[in-house]
VOFIDREN-436894 format. One record per atom (N, C-alpha, C): residue number from 1; residue in one letter; atom name; x, y, z. Coordinates in Angstrom, 2 decimals, m for minus. Last residue first. Layout:
BEGIN
<torse NUM,"A","CA",<X,Y,Z>>,
...
END
This chain:
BEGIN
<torse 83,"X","N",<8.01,5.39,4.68>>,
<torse 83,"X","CA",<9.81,5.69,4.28>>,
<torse 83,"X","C",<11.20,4.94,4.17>>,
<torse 82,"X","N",<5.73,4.64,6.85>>,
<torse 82,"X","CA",<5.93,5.08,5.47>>,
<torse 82,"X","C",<7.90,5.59,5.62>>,
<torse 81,"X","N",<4.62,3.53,9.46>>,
<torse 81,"X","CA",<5.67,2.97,8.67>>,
<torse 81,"X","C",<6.31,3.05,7.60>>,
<torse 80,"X","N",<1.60,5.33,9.43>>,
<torse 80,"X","CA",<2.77,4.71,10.24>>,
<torse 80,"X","C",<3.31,4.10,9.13>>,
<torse 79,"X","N",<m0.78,7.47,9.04>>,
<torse 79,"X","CA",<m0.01,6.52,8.68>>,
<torse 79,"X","C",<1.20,6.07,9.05>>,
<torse 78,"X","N",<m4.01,8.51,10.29>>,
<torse 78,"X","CA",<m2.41,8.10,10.64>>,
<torse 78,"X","C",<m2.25,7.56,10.07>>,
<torse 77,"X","N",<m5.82,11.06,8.31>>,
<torse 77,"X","CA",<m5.53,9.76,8.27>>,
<torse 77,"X","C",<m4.54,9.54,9.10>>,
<torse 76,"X","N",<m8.12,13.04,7.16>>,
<torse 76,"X","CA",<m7.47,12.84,8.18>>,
<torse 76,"X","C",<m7.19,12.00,8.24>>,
<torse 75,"X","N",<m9.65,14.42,4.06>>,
<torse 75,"X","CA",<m9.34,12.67,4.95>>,
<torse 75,"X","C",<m8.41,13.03,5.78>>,
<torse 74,"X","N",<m9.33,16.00,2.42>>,
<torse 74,"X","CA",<m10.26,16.44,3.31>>,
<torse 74,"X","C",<m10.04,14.99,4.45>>,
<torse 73,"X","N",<m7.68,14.76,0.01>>,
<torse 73,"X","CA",<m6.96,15.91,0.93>>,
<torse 73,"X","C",<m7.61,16.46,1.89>>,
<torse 72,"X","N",<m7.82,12.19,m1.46>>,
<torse 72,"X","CA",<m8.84,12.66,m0.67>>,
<torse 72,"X","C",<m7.94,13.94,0.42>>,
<torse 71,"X","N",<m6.43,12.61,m4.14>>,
<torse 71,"X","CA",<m7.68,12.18,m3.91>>,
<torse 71,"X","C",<m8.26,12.43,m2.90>>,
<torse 70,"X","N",<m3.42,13.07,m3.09>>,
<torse 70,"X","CA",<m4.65,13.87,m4.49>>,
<torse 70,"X","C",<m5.81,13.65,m4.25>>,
<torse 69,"X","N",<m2.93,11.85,m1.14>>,
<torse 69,"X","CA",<m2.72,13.27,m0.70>>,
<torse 69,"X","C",<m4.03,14.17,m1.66>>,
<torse 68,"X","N",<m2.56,9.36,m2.82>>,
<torse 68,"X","CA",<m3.89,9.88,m0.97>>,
<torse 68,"X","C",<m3.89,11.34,m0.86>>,
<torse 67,"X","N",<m0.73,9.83,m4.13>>,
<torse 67,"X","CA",<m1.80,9.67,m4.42>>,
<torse 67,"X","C",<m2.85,10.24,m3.83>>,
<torse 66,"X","N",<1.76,10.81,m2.41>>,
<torse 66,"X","CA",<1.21,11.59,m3.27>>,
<torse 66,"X","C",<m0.20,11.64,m3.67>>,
<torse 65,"X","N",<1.47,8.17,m0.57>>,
<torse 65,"X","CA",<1.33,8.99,m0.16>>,
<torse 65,"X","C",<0.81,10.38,m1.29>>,
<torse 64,"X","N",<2.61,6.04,m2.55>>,
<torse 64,"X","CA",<1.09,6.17,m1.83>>,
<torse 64,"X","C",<0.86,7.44,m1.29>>,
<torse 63,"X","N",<4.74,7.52,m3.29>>,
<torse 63,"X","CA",<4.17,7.24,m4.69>>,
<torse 63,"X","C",<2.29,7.03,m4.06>>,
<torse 62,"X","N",<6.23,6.18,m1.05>>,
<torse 62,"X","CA",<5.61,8.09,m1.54>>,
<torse 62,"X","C",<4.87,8.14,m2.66>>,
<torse 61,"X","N",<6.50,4.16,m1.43>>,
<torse 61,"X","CA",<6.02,4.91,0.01>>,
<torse 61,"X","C",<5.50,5.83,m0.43>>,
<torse 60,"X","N",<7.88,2.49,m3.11>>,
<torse 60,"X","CA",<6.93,2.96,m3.40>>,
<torse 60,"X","C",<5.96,3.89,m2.44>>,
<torse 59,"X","N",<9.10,0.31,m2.20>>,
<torse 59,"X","CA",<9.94,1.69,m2.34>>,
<torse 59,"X","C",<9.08,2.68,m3.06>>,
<torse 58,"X","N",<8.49,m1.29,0.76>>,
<torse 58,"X","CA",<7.71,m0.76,m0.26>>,
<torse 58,"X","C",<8.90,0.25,m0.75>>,
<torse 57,"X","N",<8.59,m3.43,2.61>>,
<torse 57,"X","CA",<9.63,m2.77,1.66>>,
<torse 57,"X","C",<9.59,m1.82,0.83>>,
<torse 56,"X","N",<6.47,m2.66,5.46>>,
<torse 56,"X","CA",<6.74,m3.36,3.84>>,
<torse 56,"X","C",<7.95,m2.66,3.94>>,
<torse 55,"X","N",<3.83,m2.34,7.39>>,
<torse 55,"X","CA",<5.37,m2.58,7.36>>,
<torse 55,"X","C",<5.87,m3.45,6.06>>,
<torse 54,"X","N",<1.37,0.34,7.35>>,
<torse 54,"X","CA",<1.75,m1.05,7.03>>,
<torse 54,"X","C",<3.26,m1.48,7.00>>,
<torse 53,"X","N",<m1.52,1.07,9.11>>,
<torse 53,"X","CA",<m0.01,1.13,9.43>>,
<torse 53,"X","C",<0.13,0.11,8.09>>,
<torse 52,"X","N",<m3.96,4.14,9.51>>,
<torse 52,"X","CA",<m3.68,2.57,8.45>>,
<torse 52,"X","C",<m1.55,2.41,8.51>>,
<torse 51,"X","N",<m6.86,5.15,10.77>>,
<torse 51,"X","CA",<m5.31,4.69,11.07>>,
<torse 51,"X","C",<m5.10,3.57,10.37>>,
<torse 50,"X","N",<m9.35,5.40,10.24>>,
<torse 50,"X","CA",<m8.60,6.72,11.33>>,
<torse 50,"X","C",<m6.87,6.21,10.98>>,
<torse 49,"X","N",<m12.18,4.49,9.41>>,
<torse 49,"X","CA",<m10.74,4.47,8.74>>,
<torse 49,"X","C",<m10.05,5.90,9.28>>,
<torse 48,"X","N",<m14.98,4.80,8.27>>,
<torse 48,"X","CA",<m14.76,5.42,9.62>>,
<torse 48,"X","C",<m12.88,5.41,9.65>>,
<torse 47,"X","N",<m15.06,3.84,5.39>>,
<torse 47,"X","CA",<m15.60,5.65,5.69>>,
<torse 47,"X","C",<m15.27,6.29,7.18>>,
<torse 46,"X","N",<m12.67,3.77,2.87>>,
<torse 46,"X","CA",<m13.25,2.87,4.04>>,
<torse 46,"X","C",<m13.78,3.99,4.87>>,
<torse 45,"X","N",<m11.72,5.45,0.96>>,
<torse 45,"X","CA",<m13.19,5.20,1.00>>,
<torse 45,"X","C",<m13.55,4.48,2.10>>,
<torse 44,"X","N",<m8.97,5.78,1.31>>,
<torse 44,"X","CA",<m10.05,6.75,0.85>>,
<torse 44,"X","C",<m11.25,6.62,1.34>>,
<torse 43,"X","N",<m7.53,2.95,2.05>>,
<torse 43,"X","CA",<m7.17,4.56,2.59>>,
<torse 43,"X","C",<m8.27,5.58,2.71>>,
<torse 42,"X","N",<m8.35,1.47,m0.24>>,
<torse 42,"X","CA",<m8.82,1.37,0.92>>,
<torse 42,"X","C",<m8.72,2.74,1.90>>,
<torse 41,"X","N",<m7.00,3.48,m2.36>>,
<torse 41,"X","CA",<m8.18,3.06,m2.40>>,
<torse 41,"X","C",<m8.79,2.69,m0.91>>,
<torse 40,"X","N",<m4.38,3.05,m1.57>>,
<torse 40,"X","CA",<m5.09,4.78,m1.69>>,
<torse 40,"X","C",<m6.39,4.35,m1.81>>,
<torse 39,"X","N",<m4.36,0.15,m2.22>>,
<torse 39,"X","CA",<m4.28,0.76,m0.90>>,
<torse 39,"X","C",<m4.56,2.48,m0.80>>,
<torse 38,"X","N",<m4.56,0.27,m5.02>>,
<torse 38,"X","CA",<m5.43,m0.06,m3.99>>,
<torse 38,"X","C",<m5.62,0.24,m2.73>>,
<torse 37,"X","N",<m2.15,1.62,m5.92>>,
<torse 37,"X","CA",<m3.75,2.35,m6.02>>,
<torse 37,"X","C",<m4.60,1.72,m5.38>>,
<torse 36,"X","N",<m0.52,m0.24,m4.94>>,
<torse 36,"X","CA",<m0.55,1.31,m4.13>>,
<torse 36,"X","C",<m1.67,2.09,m4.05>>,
<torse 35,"X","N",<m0.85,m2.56,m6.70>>,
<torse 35,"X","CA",<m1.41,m2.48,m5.29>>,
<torse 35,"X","C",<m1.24,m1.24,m4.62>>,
<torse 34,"X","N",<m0.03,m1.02,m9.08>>,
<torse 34,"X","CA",<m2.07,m1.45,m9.01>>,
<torse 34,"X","C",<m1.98,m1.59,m7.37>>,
<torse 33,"X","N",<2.32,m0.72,m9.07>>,
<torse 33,"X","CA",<1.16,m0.03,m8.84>>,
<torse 33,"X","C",<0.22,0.03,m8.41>>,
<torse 32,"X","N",<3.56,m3.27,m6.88>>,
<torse 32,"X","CA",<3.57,m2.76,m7.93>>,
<torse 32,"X","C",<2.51,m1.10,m7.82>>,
<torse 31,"X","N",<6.41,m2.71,m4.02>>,
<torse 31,"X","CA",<4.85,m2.61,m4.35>>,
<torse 31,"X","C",<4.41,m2.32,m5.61>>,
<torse 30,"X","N",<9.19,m4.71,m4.08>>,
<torse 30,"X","CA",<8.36,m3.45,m4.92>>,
<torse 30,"X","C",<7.00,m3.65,m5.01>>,
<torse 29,"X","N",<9.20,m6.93,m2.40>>,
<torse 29,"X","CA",<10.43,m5.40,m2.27>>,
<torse 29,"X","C",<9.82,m4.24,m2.95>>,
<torse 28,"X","N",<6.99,m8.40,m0.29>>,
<torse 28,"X","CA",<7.56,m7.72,m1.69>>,
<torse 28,"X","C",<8.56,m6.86,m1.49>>,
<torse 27,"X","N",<5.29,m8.56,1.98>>,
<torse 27,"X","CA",<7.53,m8.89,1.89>>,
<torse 27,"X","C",<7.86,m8.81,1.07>>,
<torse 26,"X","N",<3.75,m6.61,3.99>>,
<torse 26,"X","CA",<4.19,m7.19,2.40>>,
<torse 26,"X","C",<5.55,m7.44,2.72>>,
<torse 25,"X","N",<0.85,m5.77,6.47>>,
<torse 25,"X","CA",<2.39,m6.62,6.30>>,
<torse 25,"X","C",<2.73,m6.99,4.55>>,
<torse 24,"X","N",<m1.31,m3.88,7.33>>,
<torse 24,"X","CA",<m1.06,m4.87,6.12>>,
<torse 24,"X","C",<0.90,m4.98,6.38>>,
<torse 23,"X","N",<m4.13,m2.92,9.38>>,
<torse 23,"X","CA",<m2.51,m3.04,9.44>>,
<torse 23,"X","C",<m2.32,m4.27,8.25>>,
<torse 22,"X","N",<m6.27,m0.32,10.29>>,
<torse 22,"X","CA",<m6.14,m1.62,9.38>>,
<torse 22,"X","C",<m4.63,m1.61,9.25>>,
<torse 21,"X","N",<m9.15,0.69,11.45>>,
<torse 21,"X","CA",<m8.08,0.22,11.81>>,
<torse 21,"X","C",<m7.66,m0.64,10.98>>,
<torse 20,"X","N",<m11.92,0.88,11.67>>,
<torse 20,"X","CA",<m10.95,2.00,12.19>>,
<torse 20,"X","C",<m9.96,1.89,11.72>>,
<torse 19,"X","N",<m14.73,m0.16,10.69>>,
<torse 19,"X","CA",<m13.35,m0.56,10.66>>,
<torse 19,"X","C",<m12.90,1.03,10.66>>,
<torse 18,"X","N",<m17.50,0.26,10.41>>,
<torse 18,"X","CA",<m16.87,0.40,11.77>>,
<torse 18,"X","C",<m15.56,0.22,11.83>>,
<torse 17,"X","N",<m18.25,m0.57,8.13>>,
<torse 17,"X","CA",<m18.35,1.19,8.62>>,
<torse 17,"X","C",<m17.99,1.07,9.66>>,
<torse 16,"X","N",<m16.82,m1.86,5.15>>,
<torse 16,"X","CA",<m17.38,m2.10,6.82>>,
<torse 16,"X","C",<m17.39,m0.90,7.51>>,
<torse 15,"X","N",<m17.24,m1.52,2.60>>,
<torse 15,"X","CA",<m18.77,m1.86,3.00>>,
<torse 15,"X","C",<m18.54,m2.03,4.56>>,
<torse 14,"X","N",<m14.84,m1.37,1.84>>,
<torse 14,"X","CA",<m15.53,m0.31,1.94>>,
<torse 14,"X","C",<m16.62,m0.70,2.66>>,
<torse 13,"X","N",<m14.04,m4.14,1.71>>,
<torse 13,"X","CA",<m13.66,m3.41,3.09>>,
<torse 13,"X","C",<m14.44,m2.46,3.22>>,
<torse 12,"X","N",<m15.07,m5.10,m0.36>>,
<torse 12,"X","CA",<m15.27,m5.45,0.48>>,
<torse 12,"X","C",<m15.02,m4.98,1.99>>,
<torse 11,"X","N",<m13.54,m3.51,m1.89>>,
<torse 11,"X","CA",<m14.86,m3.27,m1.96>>,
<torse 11,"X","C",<m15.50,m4.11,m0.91>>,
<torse 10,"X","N",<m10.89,m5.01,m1.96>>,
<torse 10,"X","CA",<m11.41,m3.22,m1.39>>,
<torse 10,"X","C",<m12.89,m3.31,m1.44>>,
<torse 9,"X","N",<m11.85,m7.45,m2.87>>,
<torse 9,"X","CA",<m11.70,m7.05,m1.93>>,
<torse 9,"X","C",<m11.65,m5.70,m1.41>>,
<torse 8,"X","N",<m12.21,m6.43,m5.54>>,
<torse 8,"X","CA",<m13.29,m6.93,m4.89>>,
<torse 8,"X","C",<m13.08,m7.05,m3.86>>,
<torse 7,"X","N",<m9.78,m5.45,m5.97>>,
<torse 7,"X","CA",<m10.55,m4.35,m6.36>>,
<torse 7,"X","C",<m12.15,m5.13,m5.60>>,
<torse 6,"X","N",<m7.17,m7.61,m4.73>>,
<torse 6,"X","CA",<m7.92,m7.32,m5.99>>,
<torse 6,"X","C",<m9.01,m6.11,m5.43>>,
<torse 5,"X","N",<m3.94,m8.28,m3.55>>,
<torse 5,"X","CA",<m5.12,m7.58,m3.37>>,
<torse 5,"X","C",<m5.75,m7.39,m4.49>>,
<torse 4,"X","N",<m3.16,m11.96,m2.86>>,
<torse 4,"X","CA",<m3.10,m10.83,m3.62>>,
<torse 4,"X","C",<m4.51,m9.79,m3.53>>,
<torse 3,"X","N",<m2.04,m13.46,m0.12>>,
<torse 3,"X","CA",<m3.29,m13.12,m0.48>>,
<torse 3,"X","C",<m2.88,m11.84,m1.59>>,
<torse 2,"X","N",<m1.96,m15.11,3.23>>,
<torse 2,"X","CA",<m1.30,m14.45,2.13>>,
<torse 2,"X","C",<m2.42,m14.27,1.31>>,
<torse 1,"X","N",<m2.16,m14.83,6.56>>,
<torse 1,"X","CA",<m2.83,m15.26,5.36>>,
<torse 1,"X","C",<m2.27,m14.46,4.19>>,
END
């Protein structure tokens, strides 16, 4: 299902307390911003959220990673497919 990420959807994820687990596929070449801050967003706040893979082009890998790193540095997280 394709699908641009908006801020009502994160908010929609936040609200599931049992989601562990979340895998996102992009075939963009450049993750813009707004979607990196979203995904630091889901990353952050989804509250049980152990493991987030995603397989992209992203050349923006680290740009998520810095973020997540700022905001929640008490969050234990796996991330797979970053680089």
């Amino acid at each position: 299902m394709a699908s641009e990420f908006t801020v009502k959807g994160v908010e929609s994820l936040v609200k599931m307390k049992q989601l562990k687990y979340i895998y996102f596929y992009t075939e963009d070449y450049e993750v813009p911003t707004i979607s990196t801050i979203l995904f630091v967003d889901i990353a952050g706040r989804v509250p049980n959220l152990s493991k987030i893979d995603f397989v992209s082009y992203m050349t923006k890998d680290m740009e998520f990673v810095q973020m997540y790193g700022q905001l929640y540095p008490d969050k234990n997280l796996l991330m797979h497919h970053l680089g």
